[in-house]
C-alpha positions as CSV (number, residue, x, y, z in Angstrom):
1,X,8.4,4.3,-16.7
2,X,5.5,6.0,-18.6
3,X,2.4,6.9,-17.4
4,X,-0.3,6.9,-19.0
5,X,-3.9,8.3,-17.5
6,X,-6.2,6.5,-19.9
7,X,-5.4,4.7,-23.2
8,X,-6.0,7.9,-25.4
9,X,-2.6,9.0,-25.6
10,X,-0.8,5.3,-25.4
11,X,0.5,3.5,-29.1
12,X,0.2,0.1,-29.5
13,X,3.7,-1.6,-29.2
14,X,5.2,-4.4,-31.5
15,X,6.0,-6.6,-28.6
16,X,4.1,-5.9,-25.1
17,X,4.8,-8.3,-22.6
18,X,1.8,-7.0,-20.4
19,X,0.0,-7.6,-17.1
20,X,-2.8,-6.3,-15.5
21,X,-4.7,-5.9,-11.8
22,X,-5.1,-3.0,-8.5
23,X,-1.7,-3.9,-7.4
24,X,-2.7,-2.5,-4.4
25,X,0.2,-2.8,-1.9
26,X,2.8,-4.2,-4.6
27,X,3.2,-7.0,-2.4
28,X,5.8,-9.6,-2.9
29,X,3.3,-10.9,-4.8
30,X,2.7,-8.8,-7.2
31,X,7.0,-8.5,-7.2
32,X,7.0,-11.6,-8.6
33,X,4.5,-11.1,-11.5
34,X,6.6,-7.8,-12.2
35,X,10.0,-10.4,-12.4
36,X,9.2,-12.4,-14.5
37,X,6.9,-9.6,-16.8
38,X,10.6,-7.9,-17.2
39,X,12.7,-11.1,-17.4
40,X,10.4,-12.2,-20.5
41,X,10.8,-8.5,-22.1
42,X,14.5,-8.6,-21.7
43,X,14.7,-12.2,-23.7
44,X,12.2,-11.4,-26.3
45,X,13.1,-7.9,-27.0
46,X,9.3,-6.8,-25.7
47,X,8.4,-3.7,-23.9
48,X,6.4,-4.2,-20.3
49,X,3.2,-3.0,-19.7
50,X,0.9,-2.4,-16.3
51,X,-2.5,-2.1,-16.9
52,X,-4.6,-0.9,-13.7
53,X,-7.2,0.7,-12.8
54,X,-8.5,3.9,-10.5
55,X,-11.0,4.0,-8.3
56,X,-10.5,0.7,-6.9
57,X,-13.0,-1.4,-8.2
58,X,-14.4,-2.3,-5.4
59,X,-15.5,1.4,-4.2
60,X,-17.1,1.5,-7.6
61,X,-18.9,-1.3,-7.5
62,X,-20.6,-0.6,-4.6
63,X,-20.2,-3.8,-2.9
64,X,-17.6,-2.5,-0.5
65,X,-17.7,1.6,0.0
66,X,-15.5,1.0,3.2
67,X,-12.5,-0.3,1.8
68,X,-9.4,1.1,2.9
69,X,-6.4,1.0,1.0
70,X,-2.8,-0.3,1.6
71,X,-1.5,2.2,-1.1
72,X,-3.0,5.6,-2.3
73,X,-2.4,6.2,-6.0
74,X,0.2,8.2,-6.3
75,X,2.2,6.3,-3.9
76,X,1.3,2.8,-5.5
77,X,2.6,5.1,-8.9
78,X,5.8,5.7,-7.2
79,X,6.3,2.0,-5.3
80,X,6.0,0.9,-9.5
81,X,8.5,2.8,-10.6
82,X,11.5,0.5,-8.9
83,X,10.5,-2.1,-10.8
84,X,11.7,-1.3,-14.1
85,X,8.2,-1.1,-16.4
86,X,8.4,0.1,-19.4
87,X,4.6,1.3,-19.8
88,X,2.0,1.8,-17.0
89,X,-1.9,2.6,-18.1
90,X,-3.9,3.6,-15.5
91,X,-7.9,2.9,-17.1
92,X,-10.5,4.9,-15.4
93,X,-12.9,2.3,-13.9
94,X,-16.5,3.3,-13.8
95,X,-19.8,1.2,-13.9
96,X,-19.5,1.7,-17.5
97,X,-16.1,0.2,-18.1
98,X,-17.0,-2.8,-15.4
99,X,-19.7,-4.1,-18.1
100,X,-16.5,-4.5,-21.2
101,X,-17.3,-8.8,-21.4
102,X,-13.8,-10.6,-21.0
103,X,-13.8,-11.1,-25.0
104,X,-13.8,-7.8,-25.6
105,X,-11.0,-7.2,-23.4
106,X,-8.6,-9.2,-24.3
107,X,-9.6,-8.5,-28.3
108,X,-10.3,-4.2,-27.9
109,X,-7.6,-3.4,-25.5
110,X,-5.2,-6.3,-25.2
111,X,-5.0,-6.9,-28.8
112,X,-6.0,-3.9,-30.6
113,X,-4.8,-1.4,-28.4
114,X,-1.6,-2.6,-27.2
115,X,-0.4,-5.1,-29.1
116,X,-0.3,-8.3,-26.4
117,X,2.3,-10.9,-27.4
118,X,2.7,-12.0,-23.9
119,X,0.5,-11.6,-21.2
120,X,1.6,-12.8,-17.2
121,X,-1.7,-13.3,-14.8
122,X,-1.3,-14.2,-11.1
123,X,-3.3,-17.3,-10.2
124,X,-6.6,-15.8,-9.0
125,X,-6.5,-13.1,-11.6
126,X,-10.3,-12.2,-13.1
127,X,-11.6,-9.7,-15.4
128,X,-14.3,-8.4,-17.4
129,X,-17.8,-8.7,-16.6
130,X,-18.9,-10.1,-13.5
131,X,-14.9,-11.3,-13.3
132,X,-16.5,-13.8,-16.0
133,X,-12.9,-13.6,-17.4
134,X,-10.2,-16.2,-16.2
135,X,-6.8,-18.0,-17.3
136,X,-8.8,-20.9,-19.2
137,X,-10.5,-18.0,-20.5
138,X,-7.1,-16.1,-21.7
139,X,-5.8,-19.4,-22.6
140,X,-8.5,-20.0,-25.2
141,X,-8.5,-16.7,-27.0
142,X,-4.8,-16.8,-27.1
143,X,-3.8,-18.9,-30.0
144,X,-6.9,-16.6,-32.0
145,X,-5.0,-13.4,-31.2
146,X,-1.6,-14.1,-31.5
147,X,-0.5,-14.0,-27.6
148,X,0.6,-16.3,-25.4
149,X,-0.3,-16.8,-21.6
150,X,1.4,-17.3,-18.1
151,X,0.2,-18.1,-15.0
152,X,2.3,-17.0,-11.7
153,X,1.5,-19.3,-9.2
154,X,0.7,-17.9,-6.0
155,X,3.5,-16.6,-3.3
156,X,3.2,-17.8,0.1
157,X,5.2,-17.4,3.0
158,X,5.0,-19.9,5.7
159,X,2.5,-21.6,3.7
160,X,0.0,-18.9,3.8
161,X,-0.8,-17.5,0.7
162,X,-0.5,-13.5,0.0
163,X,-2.9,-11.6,-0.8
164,X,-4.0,-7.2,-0.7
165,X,-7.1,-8.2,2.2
166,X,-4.8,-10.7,4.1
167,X,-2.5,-7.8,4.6
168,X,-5.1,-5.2,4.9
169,X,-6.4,-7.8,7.9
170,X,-3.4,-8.1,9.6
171,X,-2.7,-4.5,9.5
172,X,-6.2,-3.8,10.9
173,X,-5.4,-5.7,13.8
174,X,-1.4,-4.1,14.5
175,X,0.4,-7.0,13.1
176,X,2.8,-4.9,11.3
177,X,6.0,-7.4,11.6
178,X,3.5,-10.0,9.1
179,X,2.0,-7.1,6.9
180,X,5.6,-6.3,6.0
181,X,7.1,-9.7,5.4
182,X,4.1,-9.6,3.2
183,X,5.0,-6.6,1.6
184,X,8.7,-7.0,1.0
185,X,9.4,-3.3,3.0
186,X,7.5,-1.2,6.0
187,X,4.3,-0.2,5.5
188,X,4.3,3.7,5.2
189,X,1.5,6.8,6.0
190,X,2.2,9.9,4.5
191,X,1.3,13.3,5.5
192,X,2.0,16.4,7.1
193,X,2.7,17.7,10.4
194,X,-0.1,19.9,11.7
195,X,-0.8,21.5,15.2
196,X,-2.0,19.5,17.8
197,X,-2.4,20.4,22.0
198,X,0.8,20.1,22.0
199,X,0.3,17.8,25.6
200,X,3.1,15.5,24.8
201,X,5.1,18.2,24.8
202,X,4.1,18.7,28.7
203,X,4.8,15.0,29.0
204,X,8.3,14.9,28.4
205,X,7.5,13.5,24.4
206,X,6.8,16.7,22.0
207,X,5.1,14.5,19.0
208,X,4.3,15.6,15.6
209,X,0.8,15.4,14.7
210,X,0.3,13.9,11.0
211,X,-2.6,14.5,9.3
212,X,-2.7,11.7,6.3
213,X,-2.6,12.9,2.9
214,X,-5.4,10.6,2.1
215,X,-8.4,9.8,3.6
216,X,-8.6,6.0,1.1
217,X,-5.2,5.1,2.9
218,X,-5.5,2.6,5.5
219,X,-4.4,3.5,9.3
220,X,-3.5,0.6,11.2
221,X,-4.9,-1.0,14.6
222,X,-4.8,1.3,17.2
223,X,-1.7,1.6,19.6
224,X,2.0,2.2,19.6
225,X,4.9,1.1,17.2
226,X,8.4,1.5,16.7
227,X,8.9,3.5,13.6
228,X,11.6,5.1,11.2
229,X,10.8,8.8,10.4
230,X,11.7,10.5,7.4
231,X,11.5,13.9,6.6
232,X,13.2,16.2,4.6
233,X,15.9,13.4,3.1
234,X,17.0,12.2,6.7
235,X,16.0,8.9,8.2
236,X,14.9,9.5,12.5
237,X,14.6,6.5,14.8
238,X,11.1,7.4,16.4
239,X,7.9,5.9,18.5
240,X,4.6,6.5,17.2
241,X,0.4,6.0,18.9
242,X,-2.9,5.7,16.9
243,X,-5.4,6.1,19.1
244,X,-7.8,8.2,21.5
245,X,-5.3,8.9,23.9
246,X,-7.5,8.1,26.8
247,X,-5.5,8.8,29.8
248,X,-5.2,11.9,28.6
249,X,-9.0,12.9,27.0
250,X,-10.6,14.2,29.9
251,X,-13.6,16.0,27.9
252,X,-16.9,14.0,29.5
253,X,-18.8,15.3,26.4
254,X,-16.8,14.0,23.6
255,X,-18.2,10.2,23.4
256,X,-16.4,9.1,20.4
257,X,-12.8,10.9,20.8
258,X,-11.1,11.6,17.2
259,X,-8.3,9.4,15.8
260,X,-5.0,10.9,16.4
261,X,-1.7,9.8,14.9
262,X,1.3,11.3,16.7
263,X,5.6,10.3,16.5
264,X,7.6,10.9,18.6
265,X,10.8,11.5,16.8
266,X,14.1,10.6,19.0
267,X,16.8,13.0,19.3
268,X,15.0,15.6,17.1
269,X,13.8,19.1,18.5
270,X,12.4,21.4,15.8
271,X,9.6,23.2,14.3
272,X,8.2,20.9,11.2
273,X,4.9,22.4,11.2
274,X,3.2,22.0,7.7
275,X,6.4,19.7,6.2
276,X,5.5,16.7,4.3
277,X,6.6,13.3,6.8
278,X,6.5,9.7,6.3
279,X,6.3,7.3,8.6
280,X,7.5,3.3,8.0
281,X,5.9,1.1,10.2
282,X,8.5,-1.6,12.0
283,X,6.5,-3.0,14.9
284,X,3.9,-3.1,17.2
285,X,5.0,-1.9,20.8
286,X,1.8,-2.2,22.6
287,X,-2.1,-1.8,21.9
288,X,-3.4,1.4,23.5
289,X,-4.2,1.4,27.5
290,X,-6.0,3.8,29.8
291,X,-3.6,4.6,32.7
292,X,-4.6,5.8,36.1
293,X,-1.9,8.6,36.0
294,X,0.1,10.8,33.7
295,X,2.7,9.7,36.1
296,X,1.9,6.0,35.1
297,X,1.4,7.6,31.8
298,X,4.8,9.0,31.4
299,X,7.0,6.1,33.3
300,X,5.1,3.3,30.0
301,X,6.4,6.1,27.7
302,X,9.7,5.7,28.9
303,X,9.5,2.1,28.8
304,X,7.6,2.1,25.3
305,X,10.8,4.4,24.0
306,X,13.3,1.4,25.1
307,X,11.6,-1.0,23.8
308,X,11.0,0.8,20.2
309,X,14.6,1.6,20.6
310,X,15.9,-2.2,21.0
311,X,13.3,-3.5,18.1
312,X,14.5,-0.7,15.7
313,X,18.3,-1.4,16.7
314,X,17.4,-5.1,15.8
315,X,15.3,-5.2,12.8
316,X,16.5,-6.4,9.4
317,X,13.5,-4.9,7.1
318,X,14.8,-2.9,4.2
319,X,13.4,0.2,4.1
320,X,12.9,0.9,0.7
């Protein structure tokens, strides 16, 4: 797959079979507009194109600063990259770009610029100005220009439709077993170990302290999951808390406790301070709990390791 930052450097193709969108996540969703974007190339002799776009739109705008993301950038670049594309241009959005009308879209950069012959939408799929653009819109133009249009219906699982904020919801409140049927594989946070108290260690559970690699990525619901660890090419069964840890913050002047994200990798005892680690999220264990002990603290650990244990034993989720 190329990349292409911007369409500066890109040549317009004889045959692009092209899509566009955030395709943030790459949910199953946006798997299936990516299926049948390469099953078309393959029987027309086209090329496939990804068009997207960075900064979100939606942090641009101004309408919604606090979005978080399901993917950061270079990991939504590298979740692409199984599918096969031919061509992805990544257009810089700015206020400036959000004012190109729909006709000038589809006539200045799908036409001119890369040579549209097909182009695959999913259902709700807008663009241009104000989102003024739509499939009737696409559909008009399209005999003018020399393209044709698809529509891919939308993907639901138990008759719930999918969608980037339905799994961004679900994920805010720990329901990480329906984020990844959603997803088609675990959600992931990447980062790297740093230093931390080091008071799981004392505990009987040495975790590794991840600071995120970036601060758009979205950190699920507070609590404790069963996770799969990888680091360094090998896969670890491990346990893993968001949260304040509030049996344990015993500071009466810190009113608003940071966020800490520690695993606890199983079987594993060595120094990985500063190495890059990514977590995959299976399933929620439990939401986070004050205890009245460490004692209590310590005996839930041991029961939260057995349970991660048993769900990671049982679960069917691909990982990659």
């Amino acid at each position: 797959m190329k990349v292409y930052r911007g369409l500066e450097k890109f040549k317009r193709l004889p045959n692009a079979v092209v899509t566009s969108g955030t395709f943030d996540g790459v949910h199953i969703g946006h798997q299936k507009i990516l299926a049948r974007l390469k099953k078309i190339a393959e029987t027309t002799n086209g090329e496939t194109v990804l068009i997207t776009y960075w900064p979100h739109p939606r942090l641009v705008l101004g309408n919604d600063n606090s979005i978080k993301l399901i993917t950061a950038f270079e990991e939504k670049i590298k979740l692409l990259r199984r599918f096969g594309l031919d061509h992805l241009i990544i257009i810089e959005f700015t206020k400036e770009f959000a004012k190109t009308t729909s006709s000038d879209f589809i006539k200045n950069i799908l036409v001119d610029k890369i040579g549209t012959k097909t182009l695959v939408i999913g259902y709700d799929h807008r663009f241009g100005h104000n989102r003024e653009g739509s499939f009737k819109a696409l559909s008009a133009n399209a005999g003018t220009y020399g393209f044709t249009v698809e529509e891919i219906p939308q993907q639901e699982i138990h008759h719930i439709a999918v969608s980037s904020t339905k799994i961004r919801n679900h994920l805010s409140q720990g329901e990480i077993h329906i984020s990844n049927q959603y997803l088609g594989y675990p959600y992931c946070l990447h980062g790297k170990v740093v230093k931390g108290n080091q008071l799981g260690r004392k505990l009987g559970f040495p975790t590794a302290n991840i600071q995120v690699n970036s601060t758009l990525k979205l950190i699920p619901s507070v609590g404790s999951y069963a996770v799969k660890v990888e680091l360094e090419d090998n896969v670890y069964d491990g346990m893993l808390n968001i949260g304040i840890r509030p049996t344990l913050n015993t500071n009466p002047n810190e009113s608003k406790p940071p966020l800490t994200i520690e695993a606890h990798i199983f079987n594993f005892d060595a120094d990985i301070y500063e190495k890059e680690i990514t977590i995959k999220f299976i399933k929620l264990i439990r939401k986070e709990e004050k205890f009245d002990s460490i004692n209590d603290l310590k005996n839930q650990l041991l029961l939260d390791k057995e349970k991660a244990t048993n769900i990671l034993l049982k679960s069917t989720i691909k990982l990659s």
